[in-house]
N, CA, C and O atoms as a CHARMM CRD file, in Angstrom:
* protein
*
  344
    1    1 UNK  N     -9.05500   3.30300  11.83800 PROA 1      0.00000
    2    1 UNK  CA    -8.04300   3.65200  10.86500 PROA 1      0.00000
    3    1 UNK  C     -7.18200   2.41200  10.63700 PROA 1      0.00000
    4    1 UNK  O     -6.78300   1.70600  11.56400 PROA 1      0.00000
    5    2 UNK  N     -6.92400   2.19400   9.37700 PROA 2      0.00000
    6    2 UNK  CA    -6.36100   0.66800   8.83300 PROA 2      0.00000
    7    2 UNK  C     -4.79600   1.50100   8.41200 PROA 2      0.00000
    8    2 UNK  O     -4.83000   2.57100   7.80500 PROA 2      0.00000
    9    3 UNK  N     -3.65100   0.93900   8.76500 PROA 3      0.00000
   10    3 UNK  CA    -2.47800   1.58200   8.11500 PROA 3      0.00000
   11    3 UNK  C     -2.14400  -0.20000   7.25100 PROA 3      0.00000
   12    3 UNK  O     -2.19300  -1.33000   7.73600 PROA 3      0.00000
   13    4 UNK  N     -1.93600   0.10800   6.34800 PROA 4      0.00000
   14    4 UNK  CA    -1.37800  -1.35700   5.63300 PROA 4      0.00000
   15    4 UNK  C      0.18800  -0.76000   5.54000 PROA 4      0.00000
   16    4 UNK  O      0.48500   0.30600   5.00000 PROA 4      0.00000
   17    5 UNK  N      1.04400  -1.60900   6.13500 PROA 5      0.00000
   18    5 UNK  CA     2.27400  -1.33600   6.30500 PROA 5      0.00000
   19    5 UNK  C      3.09500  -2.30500   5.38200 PROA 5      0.00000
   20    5 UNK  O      3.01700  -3.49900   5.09500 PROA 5      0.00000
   21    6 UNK  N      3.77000  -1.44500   5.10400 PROA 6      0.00000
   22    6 UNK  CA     4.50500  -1.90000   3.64700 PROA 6      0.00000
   23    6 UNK  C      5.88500  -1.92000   3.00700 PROA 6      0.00000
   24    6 UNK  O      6.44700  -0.84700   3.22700 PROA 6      0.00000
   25    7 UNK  N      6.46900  -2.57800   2.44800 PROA 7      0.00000
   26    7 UNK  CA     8.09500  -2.08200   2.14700 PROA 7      0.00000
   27    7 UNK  C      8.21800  -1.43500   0.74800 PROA 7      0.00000
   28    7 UNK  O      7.89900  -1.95700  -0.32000 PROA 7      0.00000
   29    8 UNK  N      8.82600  -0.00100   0.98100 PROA 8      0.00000
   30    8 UNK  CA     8.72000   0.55900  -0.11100 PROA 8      0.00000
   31    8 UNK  C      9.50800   0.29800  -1.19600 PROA 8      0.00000
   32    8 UNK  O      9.07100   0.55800  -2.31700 PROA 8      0.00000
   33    9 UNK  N     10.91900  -0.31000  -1.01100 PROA 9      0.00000
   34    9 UNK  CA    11.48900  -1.38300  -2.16800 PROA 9      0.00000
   35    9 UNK  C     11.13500  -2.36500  -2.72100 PROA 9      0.00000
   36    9 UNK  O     11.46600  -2.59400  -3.88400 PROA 9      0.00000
   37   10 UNK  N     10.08500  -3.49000  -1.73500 PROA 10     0.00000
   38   10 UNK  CA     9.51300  -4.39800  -1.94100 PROA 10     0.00000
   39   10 UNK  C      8.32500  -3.90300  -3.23900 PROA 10     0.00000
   40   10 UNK  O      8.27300  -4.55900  -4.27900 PROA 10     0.00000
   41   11 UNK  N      7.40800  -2.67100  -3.01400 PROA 11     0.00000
   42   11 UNK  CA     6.40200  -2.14200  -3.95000 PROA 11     0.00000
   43   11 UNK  C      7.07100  -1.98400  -4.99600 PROA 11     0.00000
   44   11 UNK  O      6.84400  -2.73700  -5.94300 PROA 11     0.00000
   45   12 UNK  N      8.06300  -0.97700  -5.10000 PROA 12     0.00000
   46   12 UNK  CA     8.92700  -0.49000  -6.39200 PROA 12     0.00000
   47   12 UNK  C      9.46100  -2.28800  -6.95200 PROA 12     0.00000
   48   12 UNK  O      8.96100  -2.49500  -8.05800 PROA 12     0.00000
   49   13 UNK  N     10.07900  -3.19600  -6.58800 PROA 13     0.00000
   50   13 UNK  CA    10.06000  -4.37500  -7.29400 PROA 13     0.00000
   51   13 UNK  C      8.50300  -4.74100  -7.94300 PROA 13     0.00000
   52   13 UNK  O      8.41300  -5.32500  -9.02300 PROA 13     0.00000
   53   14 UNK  N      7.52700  -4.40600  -7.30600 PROA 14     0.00000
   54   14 UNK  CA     6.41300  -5.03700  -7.63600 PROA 14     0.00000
   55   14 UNK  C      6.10000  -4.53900  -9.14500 PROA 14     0.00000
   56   14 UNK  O      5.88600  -5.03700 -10.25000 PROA 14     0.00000
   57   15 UNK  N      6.19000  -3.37600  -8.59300 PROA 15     0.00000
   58   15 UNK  CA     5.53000  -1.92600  -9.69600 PROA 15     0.00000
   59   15 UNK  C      6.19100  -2.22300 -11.15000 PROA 15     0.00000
   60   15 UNK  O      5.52500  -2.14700 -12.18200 PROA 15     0.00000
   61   16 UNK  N      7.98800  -2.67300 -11.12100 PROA 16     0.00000
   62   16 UNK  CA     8.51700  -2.86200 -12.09000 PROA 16     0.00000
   63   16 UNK  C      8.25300  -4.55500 -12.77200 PROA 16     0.00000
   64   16 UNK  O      7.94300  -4.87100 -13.92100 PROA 16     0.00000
   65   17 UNK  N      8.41500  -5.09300 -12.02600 PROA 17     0.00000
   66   17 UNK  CA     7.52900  -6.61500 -12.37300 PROA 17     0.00000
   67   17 UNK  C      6.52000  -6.72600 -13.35400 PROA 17     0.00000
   68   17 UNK  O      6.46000  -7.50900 -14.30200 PROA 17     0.00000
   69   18 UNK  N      5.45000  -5.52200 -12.87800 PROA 18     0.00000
   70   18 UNK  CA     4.04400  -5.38300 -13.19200 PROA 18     0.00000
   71   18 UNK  C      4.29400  -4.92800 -14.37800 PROA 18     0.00000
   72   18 UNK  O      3.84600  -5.37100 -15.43500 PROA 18     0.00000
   73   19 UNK  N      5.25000  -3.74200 -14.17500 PROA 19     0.00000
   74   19 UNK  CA     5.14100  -3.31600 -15.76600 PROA 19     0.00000
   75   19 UNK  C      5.52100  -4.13800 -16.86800 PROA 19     0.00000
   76   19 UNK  O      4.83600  -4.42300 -17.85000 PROA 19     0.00000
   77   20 UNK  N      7.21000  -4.64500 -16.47800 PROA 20     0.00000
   78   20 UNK  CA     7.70300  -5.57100 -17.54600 PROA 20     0.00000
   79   20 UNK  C      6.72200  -6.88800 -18.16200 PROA 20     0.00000
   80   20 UNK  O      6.68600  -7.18600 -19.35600 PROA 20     0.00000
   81   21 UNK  N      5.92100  -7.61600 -17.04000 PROA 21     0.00000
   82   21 UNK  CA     4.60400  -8.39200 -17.40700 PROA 21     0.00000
   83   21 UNK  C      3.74300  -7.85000 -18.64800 PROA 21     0.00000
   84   21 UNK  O      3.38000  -8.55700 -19.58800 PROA 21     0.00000
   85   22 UNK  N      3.44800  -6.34300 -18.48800 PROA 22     0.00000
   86   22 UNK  CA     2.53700  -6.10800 -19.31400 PROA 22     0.00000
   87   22 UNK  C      2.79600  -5.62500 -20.74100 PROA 22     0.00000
   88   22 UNK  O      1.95100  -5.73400 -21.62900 PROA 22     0.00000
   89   23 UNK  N      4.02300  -5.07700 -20.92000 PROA 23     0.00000
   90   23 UNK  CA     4.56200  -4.98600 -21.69800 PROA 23     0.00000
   91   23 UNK  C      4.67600  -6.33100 -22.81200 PROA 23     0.00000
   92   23 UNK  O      4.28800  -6.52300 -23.96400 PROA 23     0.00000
   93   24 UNK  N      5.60600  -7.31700 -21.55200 PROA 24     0.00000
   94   24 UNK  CA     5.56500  -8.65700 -22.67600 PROA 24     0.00000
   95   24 UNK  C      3.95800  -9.00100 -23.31500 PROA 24     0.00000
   96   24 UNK  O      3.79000  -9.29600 -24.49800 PROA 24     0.00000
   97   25 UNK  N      2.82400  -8.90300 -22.30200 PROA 25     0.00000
   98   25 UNK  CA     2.09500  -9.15900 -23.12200 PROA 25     0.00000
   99   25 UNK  C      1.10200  -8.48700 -24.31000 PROA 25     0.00000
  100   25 UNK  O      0.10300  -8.89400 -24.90300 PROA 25     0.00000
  101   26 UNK  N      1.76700  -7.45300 -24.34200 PROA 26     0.00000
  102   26 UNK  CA     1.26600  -6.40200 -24.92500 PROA 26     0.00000
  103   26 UNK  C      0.09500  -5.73900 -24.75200 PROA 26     0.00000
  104   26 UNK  O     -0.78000  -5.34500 -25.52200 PROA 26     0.00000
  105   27 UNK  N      0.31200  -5.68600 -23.23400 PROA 27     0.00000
  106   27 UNK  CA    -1.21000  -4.38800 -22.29700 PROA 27     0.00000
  107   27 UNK  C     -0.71100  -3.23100 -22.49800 PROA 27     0.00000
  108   27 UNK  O      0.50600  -3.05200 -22.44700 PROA 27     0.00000
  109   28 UNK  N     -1.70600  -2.11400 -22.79700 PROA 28     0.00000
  110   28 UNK  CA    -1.13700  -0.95900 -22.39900 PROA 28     0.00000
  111   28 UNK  C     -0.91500  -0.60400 -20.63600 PROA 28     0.00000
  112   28 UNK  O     -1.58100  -1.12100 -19.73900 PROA 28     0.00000
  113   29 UNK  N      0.02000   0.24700 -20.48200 PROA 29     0.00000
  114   29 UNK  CA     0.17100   0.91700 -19.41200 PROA 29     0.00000
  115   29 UNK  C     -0.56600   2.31700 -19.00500 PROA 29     0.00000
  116   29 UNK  O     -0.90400   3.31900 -19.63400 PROA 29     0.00000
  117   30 UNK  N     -0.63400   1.97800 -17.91500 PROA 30     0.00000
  118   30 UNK  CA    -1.11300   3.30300 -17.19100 PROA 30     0.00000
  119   30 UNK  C     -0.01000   4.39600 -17.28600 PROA 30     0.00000
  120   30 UNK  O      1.18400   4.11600 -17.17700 PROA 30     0.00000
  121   31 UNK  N     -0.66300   6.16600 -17.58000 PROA 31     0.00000
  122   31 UNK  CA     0.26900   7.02800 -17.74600 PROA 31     0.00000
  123   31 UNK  C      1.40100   7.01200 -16.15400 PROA 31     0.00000
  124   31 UNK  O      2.62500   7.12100 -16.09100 PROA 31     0.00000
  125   32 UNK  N      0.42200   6.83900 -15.08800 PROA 32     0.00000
  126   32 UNK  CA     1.13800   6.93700 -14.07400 PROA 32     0.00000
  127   32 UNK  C      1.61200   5.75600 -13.41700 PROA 32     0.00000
  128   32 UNK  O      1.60400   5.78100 -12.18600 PROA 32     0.00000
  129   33 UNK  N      2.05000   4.66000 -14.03600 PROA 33     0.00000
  130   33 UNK  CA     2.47600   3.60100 -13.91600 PROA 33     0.00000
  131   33 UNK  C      4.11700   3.09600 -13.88100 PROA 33     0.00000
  132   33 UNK  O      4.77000   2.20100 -14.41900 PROA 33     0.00000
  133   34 UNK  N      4.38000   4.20100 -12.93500 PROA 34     0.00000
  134   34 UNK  CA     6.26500   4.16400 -13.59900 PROA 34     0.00000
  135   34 UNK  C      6.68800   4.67300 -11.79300 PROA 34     0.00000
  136   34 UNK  O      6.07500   5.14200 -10.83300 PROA 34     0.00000
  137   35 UNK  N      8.06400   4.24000 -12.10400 PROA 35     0.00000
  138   35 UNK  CA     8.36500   4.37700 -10.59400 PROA 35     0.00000
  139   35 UNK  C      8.62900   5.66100 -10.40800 PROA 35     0.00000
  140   35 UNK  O      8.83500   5.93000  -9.22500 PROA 35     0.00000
  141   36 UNK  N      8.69600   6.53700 -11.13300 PROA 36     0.00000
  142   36 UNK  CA     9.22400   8.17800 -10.19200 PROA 36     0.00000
  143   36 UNK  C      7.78900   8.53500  -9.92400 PROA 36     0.00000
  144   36 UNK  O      7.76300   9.40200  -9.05100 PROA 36     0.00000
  145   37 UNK  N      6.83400   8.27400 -10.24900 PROA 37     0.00000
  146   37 UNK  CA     5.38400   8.92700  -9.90700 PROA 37     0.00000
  147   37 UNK  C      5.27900   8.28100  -8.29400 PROA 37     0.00000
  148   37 UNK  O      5.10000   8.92700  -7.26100 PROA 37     0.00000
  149   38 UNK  N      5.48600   6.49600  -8.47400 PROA 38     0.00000
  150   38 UNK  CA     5.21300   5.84200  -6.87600 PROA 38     0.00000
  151   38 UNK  C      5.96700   6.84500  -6.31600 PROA 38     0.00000
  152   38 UNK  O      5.31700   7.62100  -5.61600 PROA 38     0.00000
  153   39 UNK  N      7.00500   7.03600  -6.40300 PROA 39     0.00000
  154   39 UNK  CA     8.28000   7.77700  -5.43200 PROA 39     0.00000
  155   39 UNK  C      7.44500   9.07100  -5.27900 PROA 39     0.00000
  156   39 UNK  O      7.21700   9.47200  -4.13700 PROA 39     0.00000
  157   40 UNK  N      7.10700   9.56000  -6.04400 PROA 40     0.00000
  158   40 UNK  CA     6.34400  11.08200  -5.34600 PROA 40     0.00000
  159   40 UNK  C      5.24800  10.76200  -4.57400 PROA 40     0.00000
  160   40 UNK  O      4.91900  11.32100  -3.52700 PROA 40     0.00000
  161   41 UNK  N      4.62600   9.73000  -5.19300 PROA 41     0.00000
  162   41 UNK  CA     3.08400   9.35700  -4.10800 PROA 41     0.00000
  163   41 UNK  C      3.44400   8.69400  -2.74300 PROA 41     0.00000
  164   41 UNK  O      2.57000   8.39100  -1.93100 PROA 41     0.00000
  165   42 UNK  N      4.99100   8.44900  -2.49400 PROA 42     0.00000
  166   42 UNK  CA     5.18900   7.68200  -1.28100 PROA 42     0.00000
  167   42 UNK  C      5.85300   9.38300  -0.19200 PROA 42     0.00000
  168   42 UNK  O      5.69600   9.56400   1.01500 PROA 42     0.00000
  169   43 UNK  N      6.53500  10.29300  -1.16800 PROA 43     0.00000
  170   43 UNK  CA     6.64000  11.09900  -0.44700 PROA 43     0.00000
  171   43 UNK  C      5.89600  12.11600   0.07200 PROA 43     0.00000
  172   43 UNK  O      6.21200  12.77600   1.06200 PROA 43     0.00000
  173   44 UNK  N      4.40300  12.31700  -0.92100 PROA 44     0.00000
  174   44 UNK  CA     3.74900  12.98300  -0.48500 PROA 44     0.00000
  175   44 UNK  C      2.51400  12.07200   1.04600 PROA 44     0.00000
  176   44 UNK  O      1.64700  12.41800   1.84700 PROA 44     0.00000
  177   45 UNK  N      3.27000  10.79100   0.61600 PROA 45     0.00000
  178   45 UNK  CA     2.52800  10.19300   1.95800 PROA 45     0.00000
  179   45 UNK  C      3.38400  10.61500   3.25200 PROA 45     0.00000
  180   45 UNK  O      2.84400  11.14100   4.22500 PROA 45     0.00000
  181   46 UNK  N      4.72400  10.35100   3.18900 PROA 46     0.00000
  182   46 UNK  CA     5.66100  10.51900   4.20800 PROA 46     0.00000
  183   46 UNK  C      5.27600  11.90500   5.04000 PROA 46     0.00000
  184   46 UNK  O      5.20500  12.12700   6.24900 PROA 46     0.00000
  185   47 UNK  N      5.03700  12.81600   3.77100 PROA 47     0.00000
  186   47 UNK  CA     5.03400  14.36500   4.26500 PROA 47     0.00000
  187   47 UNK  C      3.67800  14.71500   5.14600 PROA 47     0.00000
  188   47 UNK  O      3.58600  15.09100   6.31500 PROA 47     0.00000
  189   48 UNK  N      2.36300  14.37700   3.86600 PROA 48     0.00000
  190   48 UNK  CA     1.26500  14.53800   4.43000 PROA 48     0.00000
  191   48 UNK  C      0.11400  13.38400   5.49000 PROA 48     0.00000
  192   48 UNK  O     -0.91500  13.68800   6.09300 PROA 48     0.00000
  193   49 UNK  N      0.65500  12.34000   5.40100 PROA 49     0.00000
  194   49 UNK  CA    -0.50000  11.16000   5.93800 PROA 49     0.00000
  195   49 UNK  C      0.33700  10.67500   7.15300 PROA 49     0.00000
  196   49 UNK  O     -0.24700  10.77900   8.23200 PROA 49     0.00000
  197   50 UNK  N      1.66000  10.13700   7.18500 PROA 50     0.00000
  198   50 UNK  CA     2.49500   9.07400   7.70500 PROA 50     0.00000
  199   50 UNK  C      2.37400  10.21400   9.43000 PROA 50     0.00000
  200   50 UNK  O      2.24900   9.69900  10.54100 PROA 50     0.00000
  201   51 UNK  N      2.43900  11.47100   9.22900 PROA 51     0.00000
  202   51 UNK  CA     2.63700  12.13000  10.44500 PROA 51     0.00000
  203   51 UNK  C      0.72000  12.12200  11.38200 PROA 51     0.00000
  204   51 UNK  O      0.33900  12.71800  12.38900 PROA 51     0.00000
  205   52 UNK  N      0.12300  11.34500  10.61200 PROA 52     0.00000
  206   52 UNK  CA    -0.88500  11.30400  11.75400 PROA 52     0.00000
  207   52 UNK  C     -1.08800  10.00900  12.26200 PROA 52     0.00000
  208   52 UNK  O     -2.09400   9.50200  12.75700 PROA 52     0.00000
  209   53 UNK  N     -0.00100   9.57500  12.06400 PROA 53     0.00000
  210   53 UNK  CA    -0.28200   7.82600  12.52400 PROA 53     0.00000
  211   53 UNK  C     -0.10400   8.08800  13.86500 PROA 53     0.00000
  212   53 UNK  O     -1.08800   7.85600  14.56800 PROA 53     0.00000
  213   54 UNK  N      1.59000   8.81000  14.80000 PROA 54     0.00000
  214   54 UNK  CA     0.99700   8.46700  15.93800 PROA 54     0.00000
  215   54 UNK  C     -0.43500   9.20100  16.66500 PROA 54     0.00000
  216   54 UNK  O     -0.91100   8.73100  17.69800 PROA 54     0.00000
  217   55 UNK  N     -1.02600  10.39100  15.98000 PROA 55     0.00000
  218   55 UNK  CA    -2.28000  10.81500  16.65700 PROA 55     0.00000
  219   55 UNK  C     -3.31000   9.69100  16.88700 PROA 55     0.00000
  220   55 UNK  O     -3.85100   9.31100  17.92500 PROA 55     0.00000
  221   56 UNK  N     -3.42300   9.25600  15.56300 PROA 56     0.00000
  222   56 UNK  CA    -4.39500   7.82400  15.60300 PROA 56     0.00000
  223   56 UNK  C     -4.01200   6.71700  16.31100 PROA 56     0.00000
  224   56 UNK  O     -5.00100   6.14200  16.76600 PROA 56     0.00000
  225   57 UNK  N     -2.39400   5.88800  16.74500 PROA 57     0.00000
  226   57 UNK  CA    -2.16800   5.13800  17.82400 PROA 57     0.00000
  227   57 UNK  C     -2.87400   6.06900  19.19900 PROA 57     0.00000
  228   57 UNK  O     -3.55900   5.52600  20.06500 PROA 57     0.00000
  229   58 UNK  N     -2.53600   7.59700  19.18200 PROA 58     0.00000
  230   58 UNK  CA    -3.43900   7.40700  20.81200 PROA 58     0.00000
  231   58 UNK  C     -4.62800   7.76100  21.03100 PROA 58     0.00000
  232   58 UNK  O     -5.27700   7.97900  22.05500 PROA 58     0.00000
  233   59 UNK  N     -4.80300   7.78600  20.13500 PROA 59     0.00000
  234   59 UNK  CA    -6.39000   7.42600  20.18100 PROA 59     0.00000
  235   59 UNK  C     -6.93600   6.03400  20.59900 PROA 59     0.00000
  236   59 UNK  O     -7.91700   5.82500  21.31200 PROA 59     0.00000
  237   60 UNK  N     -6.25700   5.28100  20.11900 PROA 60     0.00000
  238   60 UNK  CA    -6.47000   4.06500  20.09000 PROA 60     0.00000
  239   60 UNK  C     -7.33200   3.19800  19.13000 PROA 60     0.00000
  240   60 UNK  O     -7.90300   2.13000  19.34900 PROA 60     0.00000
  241   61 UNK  N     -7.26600   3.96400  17.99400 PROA 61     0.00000
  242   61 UNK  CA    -8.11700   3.55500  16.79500 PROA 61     0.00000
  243   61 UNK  C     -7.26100   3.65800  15.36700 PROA 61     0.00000
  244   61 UNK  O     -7.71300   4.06600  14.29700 PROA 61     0.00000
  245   62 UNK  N     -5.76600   3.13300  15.65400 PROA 62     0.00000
  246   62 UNK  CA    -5.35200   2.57800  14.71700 PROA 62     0.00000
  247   62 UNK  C     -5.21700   1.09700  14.69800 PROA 62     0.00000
  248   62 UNK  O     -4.96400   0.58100  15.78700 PROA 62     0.00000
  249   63 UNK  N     -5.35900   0.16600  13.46700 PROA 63     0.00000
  250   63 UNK  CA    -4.85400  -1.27200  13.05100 PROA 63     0.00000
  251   63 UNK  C     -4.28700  -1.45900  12.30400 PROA 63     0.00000
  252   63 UNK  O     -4.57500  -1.14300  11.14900 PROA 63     0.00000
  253   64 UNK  N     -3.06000  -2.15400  12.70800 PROA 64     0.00000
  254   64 UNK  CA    -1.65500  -2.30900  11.55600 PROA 64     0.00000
  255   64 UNK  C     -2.50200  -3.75700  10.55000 PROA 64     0.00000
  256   64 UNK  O     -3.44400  -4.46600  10.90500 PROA 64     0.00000
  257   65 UNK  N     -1.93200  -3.77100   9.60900 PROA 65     0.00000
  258   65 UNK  CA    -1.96700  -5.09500   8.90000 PROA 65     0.00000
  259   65 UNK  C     -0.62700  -4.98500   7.88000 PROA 65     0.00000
  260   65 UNK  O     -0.17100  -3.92600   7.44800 PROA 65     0.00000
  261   66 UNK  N     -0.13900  -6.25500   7.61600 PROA 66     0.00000
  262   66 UNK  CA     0.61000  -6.25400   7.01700 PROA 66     0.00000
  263   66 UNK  C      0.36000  -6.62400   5.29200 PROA 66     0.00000
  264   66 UNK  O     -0.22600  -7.53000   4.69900 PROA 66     0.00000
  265   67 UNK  N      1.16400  -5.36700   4.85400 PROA 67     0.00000
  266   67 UNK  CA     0.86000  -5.34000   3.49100 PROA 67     0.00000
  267   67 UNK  C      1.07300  -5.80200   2.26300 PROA 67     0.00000
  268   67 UNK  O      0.72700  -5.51400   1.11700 PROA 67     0.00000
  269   68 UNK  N      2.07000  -6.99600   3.07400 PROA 68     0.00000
  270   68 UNK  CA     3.41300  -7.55600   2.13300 PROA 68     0.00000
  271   68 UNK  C      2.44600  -8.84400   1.41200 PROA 68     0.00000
  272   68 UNK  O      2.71100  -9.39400   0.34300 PROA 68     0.00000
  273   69 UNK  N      1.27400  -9.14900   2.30300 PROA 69     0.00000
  274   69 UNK  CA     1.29200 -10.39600   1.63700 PROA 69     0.00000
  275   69 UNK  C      0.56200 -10.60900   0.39700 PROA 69     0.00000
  276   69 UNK  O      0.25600  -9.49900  -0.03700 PROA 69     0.00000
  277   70 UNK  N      0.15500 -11.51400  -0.35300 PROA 70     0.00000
  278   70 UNK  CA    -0.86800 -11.78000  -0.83400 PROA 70     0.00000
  279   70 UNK  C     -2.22800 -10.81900  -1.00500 PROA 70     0.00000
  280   70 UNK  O     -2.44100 -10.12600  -0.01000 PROA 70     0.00000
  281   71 UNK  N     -2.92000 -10.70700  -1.79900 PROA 71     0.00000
  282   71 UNK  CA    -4.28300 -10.01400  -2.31900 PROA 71     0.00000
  283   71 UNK  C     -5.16300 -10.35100  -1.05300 PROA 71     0.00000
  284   71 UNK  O     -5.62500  -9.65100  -0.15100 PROA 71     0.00000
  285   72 UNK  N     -5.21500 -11.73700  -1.34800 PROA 72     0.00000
  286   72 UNK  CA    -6.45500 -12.48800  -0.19700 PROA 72     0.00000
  287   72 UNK  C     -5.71100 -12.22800   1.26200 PROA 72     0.00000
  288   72 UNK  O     -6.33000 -11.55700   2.08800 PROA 72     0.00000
  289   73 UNK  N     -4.45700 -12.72000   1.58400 PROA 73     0.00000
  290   73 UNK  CA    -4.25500 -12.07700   3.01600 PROA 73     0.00000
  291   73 UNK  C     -4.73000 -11.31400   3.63200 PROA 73     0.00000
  292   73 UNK  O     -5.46000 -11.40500   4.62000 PROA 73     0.00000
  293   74 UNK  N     -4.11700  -9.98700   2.76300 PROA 74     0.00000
  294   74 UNK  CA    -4.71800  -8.87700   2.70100 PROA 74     0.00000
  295   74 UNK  C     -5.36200  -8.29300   3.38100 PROA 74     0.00000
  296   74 UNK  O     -5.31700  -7.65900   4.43500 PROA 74     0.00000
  297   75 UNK  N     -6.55500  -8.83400   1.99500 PROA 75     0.00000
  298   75 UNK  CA    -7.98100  -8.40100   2.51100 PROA 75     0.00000
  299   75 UNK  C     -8.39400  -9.48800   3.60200 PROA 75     0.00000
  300   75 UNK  O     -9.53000  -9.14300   3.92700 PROA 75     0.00000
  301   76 UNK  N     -8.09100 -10.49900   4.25400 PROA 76     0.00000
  302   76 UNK  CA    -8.63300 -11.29100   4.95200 PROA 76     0.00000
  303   76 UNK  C     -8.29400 -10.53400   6.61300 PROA 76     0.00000
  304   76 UNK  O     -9.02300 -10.49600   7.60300 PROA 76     0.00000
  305   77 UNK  N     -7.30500 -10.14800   6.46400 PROA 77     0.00000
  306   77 UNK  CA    -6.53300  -9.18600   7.41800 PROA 77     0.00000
  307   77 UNK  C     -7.46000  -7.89000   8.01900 PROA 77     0.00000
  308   77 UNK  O     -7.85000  -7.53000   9.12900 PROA 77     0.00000
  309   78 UNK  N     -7.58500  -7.36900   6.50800 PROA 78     0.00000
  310   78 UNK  CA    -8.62900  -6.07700   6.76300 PROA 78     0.00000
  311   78 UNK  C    -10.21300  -6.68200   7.06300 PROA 78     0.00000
  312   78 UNK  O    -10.97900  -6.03700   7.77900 PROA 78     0.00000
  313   79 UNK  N    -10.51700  -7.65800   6.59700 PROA 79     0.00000
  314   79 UNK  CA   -11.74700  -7.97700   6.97200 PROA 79     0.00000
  315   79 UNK  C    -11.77900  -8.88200   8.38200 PROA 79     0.00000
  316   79 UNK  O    -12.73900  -9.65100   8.40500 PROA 79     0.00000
  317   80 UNK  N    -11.41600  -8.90500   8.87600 PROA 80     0.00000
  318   80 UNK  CA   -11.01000  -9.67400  10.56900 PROA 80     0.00000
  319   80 UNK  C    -11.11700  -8.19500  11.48200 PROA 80     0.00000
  320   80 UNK  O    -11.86500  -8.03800  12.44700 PROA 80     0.00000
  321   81 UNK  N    -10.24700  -7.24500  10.96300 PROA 81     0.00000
  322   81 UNK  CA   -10.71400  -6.08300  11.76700 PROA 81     0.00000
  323   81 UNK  C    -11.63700  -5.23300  11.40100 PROA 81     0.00000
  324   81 UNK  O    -11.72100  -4.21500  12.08800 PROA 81     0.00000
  325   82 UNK  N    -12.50200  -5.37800  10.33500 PROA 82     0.00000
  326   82 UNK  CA   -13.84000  -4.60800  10.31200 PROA 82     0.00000
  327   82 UNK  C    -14.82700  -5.91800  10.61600 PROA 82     0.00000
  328   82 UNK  O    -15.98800  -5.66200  10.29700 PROA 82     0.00000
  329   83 UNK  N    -14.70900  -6.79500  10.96800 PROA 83     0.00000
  330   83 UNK  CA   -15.66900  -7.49900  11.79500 PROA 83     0.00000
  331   83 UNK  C    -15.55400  -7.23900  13.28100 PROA 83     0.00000
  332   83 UNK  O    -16.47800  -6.98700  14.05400 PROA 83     0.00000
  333   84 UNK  N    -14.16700  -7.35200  13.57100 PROA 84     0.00000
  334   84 UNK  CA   -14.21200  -6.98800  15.40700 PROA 84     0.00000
  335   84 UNK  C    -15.00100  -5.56700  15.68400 PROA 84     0.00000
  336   84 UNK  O    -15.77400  -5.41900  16.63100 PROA 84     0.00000
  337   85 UNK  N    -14.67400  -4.49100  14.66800 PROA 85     0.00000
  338   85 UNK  CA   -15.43900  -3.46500  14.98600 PROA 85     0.00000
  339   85 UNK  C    -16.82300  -3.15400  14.70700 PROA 85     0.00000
  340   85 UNK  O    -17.40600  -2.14500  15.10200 PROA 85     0.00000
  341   86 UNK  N    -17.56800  -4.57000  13.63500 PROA 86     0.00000
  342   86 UNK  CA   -18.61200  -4.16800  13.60500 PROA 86     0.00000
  343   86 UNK  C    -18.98300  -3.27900  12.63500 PROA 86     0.00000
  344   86 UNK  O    -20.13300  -2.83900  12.60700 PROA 86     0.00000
C-alpha cells in the first residue's frame, strides 16, 4: 500500500494555478475541476480511506512517499518501492 502524502492547501494552490493557466490559454476545463469538488474528494478521503492507514502501518505493508514533489520525483519514489518489492 503506497499512501502519497500530501498538503491539502498546497493541492488547492495547485488546482487553482492549474485552472487560471488554462483559462489564460484558452483550454477548456474539466466539469470537476474547481475547488469545492477537491474539498469533497479530500473529505470523503478523510472519512472513508485515511482511517485504514493505521491498519495497513501494522501490517507492515504501508509506504509513505512524499507527494509534494515534482511529477518525476514522484514517480521515481513510487518506483524505488515497487522494485524493493518486486
Amino acid at each position: 500500500v503506497i499512501l502519497l502524502e500530501v498538503d491539502e492547501e498546497e493541492l488547492v494552490n495547485r488546482l487553482k494555478t492549474r485552472i487560471e493557466q488554462a483559462k489564460k490559454a484558452g483550454l477548456p476545463l474539466r466539469a470537476d475541476d474547481n475547488v469545492e469538488t477537491f474539498r469533497k474528494r479530500q473529505q470523503v478521503y478523510r472519512d472513508q480511506t485515511a482511517p485504514l492507514i493505521p491498519y495497513y502501518e501494522g501490517k507492515g505493508v504501508l509506504k509513505k512517499v512524499d507527494g509534494m514533489g515534482s511529477i518525476d520525483e514522484v514517480a521515481a519514489a513510487i518506483d524505488a518501492i515497487l522494485d524493493k518489492i518486486g
